[in-house]
ChimeraX commands (.cxc) that place a marker at each C-alpha (Angstrom):
marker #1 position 55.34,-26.55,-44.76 radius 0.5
marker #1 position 53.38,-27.40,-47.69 radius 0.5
marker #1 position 50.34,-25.09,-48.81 radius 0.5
marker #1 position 47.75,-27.93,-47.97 radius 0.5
marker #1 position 49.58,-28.04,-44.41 radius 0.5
marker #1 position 48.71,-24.47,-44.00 radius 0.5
marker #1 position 44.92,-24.77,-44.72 radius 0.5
marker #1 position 44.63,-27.77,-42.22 radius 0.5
marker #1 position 46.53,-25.88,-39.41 radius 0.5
marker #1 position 44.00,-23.00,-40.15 radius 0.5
marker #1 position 41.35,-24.70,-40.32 radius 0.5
marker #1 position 41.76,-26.27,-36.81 radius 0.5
marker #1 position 42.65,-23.10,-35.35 radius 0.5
marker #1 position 39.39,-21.51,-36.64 radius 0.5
marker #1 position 37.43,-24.21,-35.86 radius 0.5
marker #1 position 38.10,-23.88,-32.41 radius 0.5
marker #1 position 37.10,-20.47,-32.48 radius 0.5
marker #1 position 33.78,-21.02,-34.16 radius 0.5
marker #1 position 32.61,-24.57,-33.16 radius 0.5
marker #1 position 30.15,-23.44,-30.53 radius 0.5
marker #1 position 28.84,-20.01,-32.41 radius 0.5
marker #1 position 25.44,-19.96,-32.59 radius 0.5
marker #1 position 24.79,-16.25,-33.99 radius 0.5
marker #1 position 25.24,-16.98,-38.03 radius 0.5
marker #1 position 29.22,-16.69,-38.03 radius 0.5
marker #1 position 29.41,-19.94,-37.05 radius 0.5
marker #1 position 32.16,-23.04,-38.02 radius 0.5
marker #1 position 30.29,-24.18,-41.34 radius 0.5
marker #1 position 29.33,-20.56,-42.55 radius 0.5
marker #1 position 33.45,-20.42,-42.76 radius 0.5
marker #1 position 33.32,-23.62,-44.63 radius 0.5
marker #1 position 30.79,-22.56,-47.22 radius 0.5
marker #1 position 32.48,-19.22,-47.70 radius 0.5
marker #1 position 35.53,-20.92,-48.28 radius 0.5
marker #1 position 34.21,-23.38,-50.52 radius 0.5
marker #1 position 32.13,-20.66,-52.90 radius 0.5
marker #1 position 35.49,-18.70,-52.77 radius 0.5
marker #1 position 37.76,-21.91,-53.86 radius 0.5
marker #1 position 34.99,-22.19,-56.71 radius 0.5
marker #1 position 35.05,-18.78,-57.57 radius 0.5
marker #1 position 38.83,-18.33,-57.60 radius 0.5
marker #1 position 38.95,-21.38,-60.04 radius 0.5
marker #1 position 36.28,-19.59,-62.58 radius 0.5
marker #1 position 38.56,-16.36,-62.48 radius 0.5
marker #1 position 41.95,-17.59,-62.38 radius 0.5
marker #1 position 42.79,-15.88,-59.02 radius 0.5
marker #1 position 45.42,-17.50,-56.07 radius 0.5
marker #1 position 43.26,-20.29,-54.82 radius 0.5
marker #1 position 45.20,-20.44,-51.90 radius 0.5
marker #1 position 45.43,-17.35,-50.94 radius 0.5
marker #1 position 41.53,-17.33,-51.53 radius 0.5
marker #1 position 40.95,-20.13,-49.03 radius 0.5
marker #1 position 43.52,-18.56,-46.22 radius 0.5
marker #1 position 41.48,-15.31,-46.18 radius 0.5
marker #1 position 37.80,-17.37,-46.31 radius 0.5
marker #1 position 38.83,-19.62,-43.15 radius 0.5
marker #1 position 39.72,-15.91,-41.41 radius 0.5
marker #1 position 37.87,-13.62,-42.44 radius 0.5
marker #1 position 35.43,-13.59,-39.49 radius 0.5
marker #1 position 38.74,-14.33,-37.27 radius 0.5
marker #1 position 38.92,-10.00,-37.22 radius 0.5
marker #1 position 34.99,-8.69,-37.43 radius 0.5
marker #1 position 34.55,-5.76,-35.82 radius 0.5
marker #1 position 31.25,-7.54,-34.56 radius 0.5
marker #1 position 33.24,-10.20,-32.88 radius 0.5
marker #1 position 36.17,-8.61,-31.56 radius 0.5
marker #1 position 36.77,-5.39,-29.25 radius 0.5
marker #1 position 37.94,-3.45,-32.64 radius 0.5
marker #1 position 38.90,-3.98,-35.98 radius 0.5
marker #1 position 42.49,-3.68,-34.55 radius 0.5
marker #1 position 42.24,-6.22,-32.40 radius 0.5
marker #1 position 41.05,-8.66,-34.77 radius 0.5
marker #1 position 43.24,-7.99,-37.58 radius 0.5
marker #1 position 45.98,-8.45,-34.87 radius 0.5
marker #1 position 45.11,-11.66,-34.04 radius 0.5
marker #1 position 44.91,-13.08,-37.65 radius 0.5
marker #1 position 48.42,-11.41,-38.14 radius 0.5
marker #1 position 50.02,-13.18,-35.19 radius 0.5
marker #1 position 48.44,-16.64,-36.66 radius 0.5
marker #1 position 49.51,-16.17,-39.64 radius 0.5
marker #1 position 52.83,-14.99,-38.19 radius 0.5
marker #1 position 53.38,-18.30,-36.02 radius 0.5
marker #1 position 52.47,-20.05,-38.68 radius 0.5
marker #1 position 55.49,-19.14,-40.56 radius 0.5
marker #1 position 53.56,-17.63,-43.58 radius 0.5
marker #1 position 55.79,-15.47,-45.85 radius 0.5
marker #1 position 55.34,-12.06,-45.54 radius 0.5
marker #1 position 53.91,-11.08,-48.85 radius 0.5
marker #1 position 50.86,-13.68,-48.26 radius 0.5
marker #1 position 50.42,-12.50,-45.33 radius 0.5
marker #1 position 50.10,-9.23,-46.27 radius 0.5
marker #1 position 47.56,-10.33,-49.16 radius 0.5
marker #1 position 45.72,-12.21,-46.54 radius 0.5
marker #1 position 45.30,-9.53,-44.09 radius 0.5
marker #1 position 44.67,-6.82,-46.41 radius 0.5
marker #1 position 41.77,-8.73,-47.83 radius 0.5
marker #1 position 40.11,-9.48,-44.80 radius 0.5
marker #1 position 40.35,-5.46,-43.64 radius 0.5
marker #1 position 38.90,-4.28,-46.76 radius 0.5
marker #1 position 36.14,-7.05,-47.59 radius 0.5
marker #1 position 33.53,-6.34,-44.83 radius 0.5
marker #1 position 30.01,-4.77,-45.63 radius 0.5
marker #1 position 30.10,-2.25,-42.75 radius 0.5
marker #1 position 26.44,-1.22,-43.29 radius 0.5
marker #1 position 27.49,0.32,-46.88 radius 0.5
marker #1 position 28.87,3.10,-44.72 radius 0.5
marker #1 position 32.56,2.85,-45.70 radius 0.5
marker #1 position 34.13,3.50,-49.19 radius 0.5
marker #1 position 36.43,0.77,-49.88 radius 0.5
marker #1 position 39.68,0.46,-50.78 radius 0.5
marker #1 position 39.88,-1.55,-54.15 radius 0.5
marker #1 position 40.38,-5.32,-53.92 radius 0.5
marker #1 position 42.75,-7.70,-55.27 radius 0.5
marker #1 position 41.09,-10.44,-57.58 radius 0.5
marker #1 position 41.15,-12.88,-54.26 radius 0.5
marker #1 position 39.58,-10.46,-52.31 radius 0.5
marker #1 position 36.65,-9.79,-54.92 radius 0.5
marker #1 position 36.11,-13.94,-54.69 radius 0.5
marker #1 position 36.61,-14.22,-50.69 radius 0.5
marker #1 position 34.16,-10.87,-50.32 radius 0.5
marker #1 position 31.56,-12.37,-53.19 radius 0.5
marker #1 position 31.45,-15.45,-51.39 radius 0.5
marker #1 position 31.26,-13.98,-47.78 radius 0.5
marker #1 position 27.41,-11.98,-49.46 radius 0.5
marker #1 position 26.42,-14.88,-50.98 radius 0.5
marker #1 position 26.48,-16.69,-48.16 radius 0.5
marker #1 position 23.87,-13.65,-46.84 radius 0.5
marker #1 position 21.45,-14.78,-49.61 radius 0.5
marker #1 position 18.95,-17.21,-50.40 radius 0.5
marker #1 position 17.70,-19.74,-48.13 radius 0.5
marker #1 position 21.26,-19.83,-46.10 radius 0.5
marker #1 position 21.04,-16.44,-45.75 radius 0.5
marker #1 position 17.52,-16.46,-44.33 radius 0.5
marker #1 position 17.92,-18.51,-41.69 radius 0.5
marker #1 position 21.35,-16.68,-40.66 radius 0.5
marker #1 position 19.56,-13.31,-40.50 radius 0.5
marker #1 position 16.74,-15.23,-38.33 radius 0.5
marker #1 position 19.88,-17.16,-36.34 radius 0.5
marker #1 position 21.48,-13.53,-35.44 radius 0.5
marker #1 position 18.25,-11.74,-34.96 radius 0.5
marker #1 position 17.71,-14.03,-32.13 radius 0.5
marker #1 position 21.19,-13.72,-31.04 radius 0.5
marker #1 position 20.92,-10.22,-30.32 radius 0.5
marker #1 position 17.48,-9.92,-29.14 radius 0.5
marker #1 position 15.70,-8.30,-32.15 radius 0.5
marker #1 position 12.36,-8.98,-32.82 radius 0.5
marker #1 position 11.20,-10.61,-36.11 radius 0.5
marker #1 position 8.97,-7.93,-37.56 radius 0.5
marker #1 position 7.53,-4.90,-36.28 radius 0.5
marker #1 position 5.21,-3.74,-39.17 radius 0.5
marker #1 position 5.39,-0.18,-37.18 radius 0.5
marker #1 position 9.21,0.35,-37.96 radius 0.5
marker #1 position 10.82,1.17,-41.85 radius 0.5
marker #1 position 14.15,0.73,-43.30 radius 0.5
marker #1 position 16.81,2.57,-42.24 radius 0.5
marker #1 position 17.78,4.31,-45.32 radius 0.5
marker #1 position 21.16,5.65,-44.11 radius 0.5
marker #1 position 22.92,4.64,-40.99 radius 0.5
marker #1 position 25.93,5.25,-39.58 radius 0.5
marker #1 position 28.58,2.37,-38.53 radius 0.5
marker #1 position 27.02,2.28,-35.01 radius 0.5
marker #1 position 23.68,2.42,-35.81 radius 0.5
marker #1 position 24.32,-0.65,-38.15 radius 0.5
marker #1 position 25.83,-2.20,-35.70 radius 0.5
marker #1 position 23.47,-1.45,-33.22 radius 0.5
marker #1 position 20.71,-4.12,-31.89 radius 0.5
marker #1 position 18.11,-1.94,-33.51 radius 0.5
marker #1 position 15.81,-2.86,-36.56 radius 0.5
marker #1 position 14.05,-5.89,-36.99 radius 0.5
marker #1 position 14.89,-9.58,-38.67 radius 0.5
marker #1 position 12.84,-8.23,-41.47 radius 0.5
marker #1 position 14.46,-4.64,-41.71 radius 0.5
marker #1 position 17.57,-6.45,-42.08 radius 0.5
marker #1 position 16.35,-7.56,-45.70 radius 0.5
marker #1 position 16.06,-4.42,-46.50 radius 0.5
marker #1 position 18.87,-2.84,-44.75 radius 0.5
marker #1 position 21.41,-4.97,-46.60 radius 0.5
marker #1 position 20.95,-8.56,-47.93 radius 0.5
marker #1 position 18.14,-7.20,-51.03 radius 0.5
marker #1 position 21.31,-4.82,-51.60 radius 0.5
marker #1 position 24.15,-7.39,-52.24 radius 0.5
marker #1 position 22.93,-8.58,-55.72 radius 0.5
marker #1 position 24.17,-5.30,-57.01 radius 0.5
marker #1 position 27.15,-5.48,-55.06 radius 0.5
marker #1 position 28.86,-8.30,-56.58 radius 0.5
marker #1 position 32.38,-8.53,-58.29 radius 0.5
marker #1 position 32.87,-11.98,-60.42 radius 0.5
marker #1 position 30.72,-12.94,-63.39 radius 0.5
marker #1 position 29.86,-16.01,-61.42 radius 0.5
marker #1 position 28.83,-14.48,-58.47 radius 0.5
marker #1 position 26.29,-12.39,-60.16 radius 0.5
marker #1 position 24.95,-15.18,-61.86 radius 0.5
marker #1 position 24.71,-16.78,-58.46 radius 0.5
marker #1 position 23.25,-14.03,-56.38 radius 0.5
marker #1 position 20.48,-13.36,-59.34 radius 0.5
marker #1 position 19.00,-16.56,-57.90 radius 0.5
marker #1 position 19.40,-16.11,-54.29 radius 0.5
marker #1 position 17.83,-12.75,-54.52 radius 0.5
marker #1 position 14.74,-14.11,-56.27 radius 0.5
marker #1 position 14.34,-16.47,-53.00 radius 0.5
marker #1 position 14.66,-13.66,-50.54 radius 0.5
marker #1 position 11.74,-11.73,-52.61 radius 0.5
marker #1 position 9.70,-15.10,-52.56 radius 0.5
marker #1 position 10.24,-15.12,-48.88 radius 0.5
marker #1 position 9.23,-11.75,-47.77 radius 0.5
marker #1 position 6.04,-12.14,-50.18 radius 0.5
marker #1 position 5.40,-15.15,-48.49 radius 0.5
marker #1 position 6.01,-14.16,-45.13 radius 0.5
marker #1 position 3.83,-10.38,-45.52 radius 0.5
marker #1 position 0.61,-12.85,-46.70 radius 0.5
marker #1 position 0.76,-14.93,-43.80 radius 0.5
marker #1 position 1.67,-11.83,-41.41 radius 0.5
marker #1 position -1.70,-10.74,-42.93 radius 0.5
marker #1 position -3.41,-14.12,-42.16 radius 0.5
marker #1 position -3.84,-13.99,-46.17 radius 0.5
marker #1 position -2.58,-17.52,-46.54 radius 0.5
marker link #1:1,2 radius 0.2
marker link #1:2,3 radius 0.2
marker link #1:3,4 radius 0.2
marker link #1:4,5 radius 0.2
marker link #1:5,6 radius 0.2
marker link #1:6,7 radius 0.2
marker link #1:7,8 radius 0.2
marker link #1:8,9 radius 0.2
marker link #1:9,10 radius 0.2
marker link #1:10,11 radius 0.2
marker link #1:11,12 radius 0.2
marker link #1:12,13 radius 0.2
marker link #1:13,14 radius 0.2
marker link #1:14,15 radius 0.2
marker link #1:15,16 radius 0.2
marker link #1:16,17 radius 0.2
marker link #1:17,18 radius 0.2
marker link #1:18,19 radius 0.2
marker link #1:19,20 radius 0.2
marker link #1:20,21 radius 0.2
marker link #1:21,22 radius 0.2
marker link #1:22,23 radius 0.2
marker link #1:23,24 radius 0.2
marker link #1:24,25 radius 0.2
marker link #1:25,26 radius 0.2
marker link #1:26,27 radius 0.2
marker link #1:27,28 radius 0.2
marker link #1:28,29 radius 0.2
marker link #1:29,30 radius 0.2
marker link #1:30,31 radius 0.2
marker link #1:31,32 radius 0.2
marker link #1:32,33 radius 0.2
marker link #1:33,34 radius 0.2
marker link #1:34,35 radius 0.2
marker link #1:35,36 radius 0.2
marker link #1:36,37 radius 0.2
marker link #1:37,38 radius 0.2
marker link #1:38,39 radius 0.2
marker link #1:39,40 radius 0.2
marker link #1:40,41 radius 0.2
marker link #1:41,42 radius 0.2
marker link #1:42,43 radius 0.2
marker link #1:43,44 radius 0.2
marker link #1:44,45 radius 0.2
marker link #1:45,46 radius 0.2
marker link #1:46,47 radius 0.2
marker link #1:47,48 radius 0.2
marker link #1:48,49 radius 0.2
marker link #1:49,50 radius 0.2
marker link #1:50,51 radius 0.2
marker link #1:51,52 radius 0.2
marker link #1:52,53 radius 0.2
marker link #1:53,54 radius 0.2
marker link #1:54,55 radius 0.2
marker link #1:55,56 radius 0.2
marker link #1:56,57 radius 0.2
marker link #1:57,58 radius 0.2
marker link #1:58,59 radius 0.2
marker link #1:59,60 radius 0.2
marker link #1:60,61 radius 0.2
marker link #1:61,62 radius 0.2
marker link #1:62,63 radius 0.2
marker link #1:63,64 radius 0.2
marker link #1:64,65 radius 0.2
marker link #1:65,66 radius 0.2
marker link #1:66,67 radius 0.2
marker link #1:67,68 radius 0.2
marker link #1:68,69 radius 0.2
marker link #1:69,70 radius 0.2
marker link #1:70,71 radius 0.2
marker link #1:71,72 radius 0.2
marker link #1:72,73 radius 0.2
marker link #1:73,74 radius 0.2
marker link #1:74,75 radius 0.2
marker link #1:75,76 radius 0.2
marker link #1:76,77 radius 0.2
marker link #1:77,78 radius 0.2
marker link #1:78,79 radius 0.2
marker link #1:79,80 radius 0.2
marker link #1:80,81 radius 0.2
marker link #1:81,82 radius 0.2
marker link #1:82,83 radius 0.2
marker link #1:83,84 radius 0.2
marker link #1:84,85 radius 0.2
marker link #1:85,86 radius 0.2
marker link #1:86,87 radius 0.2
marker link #1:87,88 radius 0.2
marker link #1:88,89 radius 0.2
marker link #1:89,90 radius 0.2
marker link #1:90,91 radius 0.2
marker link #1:91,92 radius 0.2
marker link #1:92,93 radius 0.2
marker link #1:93,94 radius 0.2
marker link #1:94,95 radius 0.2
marker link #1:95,96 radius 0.2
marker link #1:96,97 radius 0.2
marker link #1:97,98 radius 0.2
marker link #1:98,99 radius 0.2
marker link #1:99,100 radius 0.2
marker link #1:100,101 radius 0.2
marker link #1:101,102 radius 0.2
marker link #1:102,103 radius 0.2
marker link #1:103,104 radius 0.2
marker link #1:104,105 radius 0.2
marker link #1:105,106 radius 0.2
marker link #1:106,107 radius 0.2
marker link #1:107,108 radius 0.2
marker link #1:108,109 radius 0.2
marker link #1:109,110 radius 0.2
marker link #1:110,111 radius 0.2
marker link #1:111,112 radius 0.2
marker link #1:112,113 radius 0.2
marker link #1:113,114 radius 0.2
marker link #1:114,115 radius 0.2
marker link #1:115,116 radius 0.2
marker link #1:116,117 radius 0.2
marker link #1:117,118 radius 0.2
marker link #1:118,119 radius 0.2
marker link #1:119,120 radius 0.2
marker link #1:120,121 radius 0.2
marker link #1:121,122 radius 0.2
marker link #1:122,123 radius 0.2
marker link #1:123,124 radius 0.2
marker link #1:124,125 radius 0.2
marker link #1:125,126 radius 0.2
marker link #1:126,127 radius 0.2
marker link #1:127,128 radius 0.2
marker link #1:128,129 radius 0.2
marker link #1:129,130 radius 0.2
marker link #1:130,131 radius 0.2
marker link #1:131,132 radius 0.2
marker link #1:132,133 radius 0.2
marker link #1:133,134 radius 0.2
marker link #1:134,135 radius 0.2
marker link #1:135,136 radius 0.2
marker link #1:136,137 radius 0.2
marker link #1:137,138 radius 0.2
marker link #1:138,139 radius 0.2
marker link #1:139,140 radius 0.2
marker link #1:140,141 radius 0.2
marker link #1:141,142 radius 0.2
marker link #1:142,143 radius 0.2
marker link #1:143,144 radius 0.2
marker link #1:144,145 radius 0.2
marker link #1:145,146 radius 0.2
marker link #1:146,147 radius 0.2
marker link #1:147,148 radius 0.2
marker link #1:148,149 radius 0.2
marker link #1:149,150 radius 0.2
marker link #1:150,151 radius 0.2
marker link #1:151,152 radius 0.2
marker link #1:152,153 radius 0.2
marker link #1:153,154 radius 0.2
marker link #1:154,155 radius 0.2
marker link #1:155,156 radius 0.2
marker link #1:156,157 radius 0.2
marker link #1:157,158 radius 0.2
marker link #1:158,159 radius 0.2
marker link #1:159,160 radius 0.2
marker link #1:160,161 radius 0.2
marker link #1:161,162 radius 0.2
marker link #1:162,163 radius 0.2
marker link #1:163,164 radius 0.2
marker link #1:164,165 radius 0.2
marker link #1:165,166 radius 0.2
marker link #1:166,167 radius 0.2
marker link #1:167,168 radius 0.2
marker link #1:168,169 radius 0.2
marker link #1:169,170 radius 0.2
marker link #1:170,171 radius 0.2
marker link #1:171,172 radius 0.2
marker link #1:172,173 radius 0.2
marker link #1:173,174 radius 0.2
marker link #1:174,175 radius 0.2
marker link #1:175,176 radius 0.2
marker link #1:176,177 radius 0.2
marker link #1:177,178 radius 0.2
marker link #1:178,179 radius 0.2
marker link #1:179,180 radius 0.2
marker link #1:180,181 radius 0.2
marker link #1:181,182 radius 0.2
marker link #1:182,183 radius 0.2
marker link #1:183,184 radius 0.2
marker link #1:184,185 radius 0.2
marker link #1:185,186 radius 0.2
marker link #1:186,187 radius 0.2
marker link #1:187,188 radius 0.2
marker link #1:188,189 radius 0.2
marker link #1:189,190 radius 0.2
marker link #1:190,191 radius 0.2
marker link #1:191,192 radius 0.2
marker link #1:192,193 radius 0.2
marker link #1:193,194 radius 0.2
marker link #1:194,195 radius 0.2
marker link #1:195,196 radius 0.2
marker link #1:196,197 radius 0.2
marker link #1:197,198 radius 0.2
marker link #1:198,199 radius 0.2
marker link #1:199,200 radius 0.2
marker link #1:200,201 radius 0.2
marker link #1:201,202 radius 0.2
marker link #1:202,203 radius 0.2
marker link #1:203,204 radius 0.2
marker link #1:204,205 radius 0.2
marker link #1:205,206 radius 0.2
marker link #1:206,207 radius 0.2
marker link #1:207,208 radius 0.2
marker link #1:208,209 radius 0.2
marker link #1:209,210 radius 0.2
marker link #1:210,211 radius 0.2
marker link #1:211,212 radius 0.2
marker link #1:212,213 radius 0.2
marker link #1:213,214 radius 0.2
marker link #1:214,215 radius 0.2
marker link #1:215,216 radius 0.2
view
């Protein structure tokens, strides 16, 4: 089977997972994260392939989506398993996709590979900016959390549960994480990038407090 033949077969599989999502980990958030990661792995020199596998299944295992990490990681291993994929991909794959995750900033990683860095900068970039916006707003509603709640402040340390928890606000989640990420990234490109997208979320929420005020 031929490398392209391996993307298309994964593709279609994870497509039929995501399709229907309507919570911000949806079908074309996979797309665009493994788009940004294609581009980045071409500005760094890293395994485009390999870079494209772990984009399309990265949200295949979330801890958010799944029963446990366990679980998920499972089920991308027996994919990638049928799918004939030699072991040592495989094991890049997989070993990207359990150490990429933001977990609420909770968990020290374990270092990634130069894929990884490009799969996991394009998974936060995808949190930033205007995209990112209307995900956080998307998955807010998808787990019943109110918008704002000018009562309530950032959680300034949380525990794995507590991030995962449907606690917090739409706006809390700014501060929680995505204002965070800028600092977070690994590739030259990315940073460059995320400089941007940050700048938009701080435009928002200035926007946003003034008409919360009835200022504008």
């Amino acid at each position: 089977m031929s490398l392209q033949e391996y993307i298309t077969k994964t593709e279609e599989f994870v497509q039929s997972l995501f399709q229907d999502d309507a919570s911000g980990h949806d079908w074309w958030h996979i797309v665009r994260v493994r788009d940004m990661a294609l581009r980045l792995a071409q500005a760094e020199g890293a395994d485009c392939f390999i870079c494209q596998m772990a984009a399309l299944l990265h949200d295949v295992a979330d801890d958010k989506l799944n029963s446990s990490e366990e679980v998920g990681l499972k089920k991308v291993d027996d994919f990638l398993s049928q799918l004939g994929l030699p072991e040592r991909d495989r094991s890049a794959i997989l070993d990207i996709i359990a150490n990429m995750s933001y977990r609420g900033g909770q968990k020290a990683q374990k270092p990634l590979s130069l894929e990884g860095q490009c799969v996991q900068d394009a998974d936060r970039l995808d949190a930033l900016g205007a995209i990112g916006i209307a995900r956080t707003m998307a998955y807010s509603g998808h787990k019943g959390r109110l918008i704002h709640d000018p009562a309530l402040e950032p959680r300034a340390q949380m525990t794995l549960a507590e991030y995962r928890s449907d606690g917090g606000t739409a706006i809390l989640h700014f501060y929680e994480k995505l204002l965070k990420l800028k600092d977070l990234m690994n590739t030259d490109m990315a940073k460059t990038l995320a400089e941007g997208r940050h700048a938009f979320l701080e435009t928002y929420l200035e926007q946003f407090y003034a008409e919360w005020r009835s200022e504008r």
